[in-house]
VOBA-1610 file (N, C-alpha, C; in pm, whole numbers, padded with zeros to 5 digits, always signed):
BEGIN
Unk+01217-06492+06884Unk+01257-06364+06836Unk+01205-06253+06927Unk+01098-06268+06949Unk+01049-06155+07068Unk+01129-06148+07192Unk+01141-06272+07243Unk+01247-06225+07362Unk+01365-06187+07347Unk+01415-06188+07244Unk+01527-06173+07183Unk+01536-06024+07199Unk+01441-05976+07129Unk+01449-05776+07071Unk+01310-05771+07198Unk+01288-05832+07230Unk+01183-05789+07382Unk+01214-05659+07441Unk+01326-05744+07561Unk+01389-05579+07623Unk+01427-05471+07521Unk+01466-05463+07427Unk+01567-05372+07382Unk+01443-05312+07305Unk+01356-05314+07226Unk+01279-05224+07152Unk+01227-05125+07304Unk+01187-05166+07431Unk+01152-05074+07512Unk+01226-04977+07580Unk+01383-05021+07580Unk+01506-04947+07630Unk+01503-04881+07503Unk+01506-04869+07409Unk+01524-04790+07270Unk+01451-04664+07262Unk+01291-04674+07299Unk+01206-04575+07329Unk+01228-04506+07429Unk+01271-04565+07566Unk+01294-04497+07665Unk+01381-04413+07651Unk+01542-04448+07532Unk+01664-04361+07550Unk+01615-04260+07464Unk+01487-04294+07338Unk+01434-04192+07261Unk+01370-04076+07289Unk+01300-04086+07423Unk+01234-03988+07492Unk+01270-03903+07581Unk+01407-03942+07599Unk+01474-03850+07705Unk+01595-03772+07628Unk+01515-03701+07483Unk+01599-03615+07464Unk+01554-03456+07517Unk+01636-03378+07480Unk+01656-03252+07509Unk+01509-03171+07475Unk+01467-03118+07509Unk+01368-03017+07483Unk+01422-02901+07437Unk+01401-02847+07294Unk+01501-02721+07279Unk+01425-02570+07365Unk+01494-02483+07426Unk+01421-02391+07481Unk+01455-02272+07302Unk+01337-02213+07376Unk+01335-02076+07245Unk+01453-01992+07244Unk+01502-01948+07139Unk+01647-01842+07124Unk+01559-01704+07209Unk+01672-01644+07257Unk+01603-01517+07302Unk+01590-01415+07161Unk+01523-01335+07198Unk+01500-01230+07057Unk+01618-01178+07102Unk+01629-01187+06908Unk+01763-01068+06842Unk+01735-00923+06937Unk+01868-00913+06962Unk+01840-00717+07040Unk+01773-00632+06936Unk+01755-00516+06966Unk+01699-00434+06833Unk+01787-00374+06776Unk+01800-00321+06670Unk+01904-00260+06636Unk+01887-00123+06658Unk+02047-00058+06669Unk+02042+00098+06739Unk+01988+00187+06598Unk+01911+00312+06625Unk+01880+00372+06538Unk+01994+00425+06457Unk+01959+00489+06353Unk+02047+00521+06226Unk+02078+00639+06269Unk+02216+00690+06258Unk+02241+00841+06276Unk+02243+00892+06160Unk+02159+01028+06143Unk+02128+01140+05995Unk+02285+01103+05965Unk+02324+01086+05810Unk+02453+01077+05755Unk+02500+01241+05750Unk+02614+01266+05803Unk+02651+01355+05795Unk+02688+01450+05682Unk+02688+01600+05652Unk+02725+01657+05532Unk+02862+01661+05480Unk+02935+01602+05379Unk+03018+01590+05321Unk+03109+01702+05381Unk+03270+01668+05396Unk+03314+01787+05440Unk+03382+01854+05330Unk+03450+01953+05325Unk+03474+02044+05243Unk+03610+01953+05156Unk+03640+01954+05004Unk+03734+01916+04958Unk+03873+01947+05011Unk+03983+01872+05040Unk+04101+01945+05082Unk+04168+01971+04974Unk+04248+02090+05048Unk+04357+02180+04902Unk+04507+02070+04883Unk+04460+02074+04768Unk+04624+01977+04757Unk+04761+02048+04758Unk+04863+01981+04844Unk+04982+02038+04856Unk+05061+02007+04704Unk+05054+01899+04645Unk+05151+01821+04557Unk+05067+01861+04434Unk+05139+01774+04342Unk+05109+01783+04205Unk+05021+01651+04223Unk+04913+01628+04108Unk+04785+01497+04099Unk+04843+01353+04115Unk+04961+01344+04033Unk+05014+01201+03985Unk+05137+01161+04132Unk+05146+01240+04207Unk+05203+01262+04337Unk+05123+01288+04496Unk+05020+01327+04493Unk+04937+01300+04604Unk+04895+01128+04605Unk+04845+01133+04748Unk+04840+00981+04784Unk+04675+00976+04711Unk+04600+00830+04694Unk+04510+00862+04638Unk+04381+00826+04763Unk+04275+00939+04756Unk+04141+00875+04848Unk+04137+00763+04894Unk+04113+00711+05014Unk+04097+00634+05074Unk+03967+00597+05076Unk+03938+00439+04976Unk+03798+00386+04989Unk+03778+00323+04871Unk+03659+00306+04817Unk+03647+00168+04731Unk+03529+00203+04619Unk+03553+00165+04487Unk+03430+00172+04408Unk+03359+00092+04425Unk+03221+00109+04383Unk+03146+00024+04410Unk+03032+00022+04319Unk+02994-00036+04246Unk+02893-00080+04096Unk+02766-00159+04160Unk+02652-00046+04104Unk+02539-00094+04113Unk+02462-00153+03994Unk+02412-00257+03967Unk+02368-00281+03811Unk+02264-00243+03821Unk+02138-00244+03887Unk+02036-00197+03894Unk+02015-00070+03832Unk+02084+00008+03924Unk+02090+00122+03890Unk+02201+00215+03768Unk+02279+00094+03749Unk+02403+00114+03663Unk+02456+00260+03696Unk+02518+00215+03808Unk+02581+00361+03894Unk+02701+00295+03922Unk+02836+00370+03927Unk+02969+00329+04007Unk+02992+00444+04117Unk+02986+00395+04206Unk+03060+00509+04314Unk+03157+00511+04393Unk+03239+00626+04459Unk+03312+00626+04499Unk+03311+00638+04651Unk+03350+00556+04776Unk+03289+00590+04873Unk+03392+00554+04952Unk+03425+00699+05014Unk+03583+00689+05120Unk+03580+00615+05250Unk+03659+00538+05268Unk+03693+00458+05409Unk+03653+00559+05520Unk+03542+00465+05583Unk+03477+00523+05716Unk+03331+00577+05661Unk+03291+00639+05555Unk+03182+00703+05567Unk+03039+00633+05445Unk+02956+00683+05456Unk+02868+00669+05378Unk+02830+00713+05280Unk+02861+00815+05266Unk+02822+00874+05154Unk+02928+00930+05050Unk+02936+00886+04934Unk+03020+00890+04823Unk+03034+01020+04771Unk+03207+00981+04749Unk+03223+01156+04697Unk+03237+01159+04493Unk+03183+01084+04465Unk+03177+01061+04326Unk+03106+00998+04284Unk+02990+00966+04187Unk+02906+00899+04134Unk+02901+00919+04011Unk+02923+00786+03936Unk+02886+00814+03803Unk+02769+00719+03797Unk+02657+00755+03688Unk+02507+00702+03666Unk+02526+00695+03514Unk+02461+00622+03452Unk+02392+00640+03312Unk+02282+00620+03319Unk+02238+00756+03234Unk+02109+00774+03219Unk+02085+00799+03061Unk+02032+00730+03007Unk+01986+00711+02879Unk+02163+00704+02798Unk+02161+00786+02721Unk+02280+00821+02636Unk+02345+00896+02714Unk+02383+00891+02825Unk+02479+01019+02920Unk+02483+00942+03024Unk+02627+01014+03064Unk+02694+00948+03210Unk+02690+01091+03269Unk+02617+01115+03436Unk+02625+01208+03514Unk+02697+01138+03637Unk+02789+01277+03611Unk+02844+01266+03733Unk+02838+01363+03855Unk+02825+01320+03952Unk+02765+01357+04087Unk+02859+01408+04216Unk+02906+01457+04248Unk+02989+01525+04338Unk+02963+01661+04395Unk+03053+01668+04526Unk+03033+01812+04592Unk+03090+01931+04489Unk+03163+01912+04421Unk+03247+01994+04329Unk+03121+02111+04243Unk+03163+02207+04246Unk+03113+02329+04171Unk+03201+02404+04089Unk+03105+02456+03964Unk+03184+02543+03868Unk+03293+02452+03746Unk+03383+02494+03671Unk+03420+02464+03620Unk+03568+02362+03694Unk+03586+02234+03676Unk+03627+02145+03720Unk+03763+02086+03639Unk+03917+02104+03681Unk+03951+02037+03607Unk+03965+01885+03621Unk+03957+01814+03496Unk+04002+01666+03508Unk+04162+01665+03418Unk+04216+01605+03566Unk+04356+01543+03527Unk+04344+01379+03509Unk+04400+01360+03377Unk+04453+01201+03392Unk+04542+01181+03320Unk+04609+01035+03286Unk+04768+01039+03258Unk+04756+01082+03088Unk+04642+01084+03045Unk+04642+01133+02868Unk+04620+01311+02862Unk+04618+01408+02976Unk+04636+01524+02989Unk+04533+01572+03050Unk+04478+01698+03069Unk+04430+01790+03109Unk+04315+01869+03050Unk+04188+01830+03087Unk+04086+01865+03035Unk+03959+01940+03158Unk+03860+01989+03150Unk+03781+02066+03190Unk+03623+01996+03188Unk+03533+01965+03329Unk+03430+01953+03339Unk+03358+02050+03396Unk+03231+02087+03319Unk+03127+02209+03442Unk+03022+02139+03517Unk+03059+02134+03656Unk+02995+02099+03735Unk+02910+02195+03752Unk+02760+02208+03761Unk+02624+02297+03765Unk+02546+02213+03921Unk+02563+02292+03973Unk+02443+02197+04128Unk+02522+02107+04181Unk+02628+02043+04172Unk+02673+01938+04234Unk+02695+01813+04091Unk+02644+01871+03972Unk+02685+01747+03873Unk+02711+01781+03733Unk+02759+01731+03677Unk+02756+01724+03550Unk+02714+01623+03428Unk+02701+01631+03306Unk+02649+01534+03208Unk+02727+01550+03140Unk+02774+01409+03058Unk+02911+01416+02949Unk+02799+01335+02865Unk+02786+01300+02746Unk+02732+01237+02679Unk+02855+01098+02655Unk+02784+00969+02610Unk+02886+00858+02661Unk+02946+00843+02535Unk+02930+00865+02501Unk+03105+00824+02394Unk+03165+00933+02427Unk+03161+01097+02538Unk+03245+01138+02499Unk+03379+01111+02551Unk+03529+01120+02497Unk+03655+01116+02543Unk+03690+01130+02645Unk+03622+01235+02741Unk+03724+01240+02857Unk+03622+01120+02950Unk+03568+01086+02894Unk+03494+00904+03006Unk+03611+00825+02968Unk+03663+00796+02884Unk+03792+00720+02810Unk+03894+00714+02909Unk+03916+00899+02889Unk+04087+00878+02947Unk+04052+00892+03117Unk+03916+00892+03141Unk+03915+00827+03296Unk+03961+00750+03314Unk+03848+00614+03233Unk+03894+00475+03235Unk+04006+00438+03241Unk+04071+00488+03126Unk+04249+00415+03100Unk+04346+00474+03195Unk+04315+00578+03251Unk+04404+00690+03309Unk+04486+00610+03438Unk+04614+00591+03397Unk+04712+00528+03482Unk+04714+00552+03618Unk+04614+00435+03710Unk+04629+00424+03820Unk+04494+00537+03921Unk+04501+00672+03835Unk+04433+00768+03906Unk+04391+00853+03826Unk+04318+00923+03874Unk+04285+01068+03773Unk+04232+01174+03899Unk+04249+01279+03867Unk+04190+01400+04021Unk+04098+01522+03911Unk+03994+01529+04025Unk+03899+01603+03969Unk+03966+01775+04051Unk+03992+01885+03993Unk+04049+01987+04151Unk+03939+02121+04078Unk+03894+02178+04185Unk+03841+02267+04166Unk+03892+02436+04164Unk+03882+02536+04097Unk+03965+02659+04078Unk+03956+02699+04252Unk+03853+02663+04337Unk+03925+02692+04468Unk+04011+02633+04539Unk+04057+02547+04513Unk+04177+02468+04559Unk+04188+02322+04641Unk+04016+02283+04605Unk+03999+02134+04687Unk+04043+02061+04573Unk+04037+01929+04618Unk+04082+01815+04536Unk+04020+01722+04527Unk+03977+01585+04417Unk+03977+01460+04480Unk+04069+01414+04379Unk+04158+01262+04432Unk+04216+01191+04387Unk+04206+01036+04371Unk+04153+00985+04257Unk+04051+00839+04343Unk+04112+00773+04213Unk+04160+00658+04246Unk+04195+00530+04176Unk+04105+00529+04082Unk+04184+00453+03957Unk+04098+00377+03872Unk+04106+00237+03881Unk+03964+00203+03840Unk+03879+00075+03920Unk+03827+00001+03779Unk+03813-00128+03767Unk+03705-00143+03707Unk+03530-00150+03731Unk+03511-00060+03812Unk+03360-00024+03844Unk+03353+00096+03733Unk+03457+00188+03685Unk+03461+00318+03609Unk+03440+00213+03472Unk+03485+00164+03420Unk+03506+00093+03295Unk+03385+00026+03255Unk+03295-00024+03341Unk+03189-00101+03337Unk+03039-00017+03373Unk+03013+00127+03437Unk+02925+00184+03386Unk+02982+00265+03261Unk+03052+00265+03209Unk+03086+00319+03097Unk+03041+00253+02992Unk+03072+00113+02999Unk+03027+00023+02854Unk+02912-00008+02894Unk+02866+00015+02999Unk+02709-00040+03037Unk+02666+00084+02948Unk+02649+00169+02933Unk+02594+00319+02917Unk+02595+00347+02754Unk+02722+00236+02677Unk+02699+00244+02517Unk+02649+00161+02467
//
């Protein structure tokens, strides 16, 4: 039996030892620094009527942690809508100032934006006819900017998170 597996257990080791040596990966590059996010630009004035403009370009996006939905337009970082719940109230967060109307497909109602936000308490109605509001709803301000942003189920879900 030894001469048998003689040669071959030492050819076995030999083909075992002449493997590859791995060399080290080079280090990851560094990554380029962060550019300051830029300041939101000014709302544009809508030409059309709400249920007829095209709608914002970009995507909701639901945080559970923080039980926040936001709205954040293709290309940029920083969201032009945020809704949060905080205790018994949904604030919402935007460039928008002063008295605000909200359009959606169940009619025409009024938010006061104070600093950049407002507080609705959460059961109230017009969180509703966000939610349900066919396809879109537009927030426009008495100076003549706009937003127009899909409805998502990210709107629907800090909402029931929040009751």
């Amino acid at each position: 039996m030894w001469t048998r597996y003689g040669l071959a257990v030492p050819l076995l080791l030999a083909a075992a030892g002449c493997a590859a040596v791995p060399t080290p990966a080079p280090p990851p590059p560094r990554p380029a620094p962060v550019a300051a996010a830029p300041t939101p630009a000014p709302l544009p004035t809508p030409t059309r009527g709400w249920e007829e403009r095209a709608v914002d370009a970009g995507s909701w996006r639901y945080d559970t942690g923080s039980r926040t939905a936001t709205f954040v337009p293709t290309g940029s970082a920083n969201p032009l809508l945020s809704m949060t719940c905080s205790g018994s109230a949904i604030r919402l967060t935007s460039a928008l100032v002063g008295a605000v109307s909200l359009r959606t497909s169940a009619g025409t109602d009024q938010i006061r934006f104070d600093g950049g936000s407002a507080t609705l308490p959460n059961r109230d109605p017009r969180l509703d006819r966000i939610a349900f509001s066919r396809g879109r709803f537009a927030l426009e301000t008495p100076g003549g900017g706009a937003l127009t942003l899909p409805v998502q189920s990210e709107i629907g879900r800090v909402i029931e998170d929040c009751r």
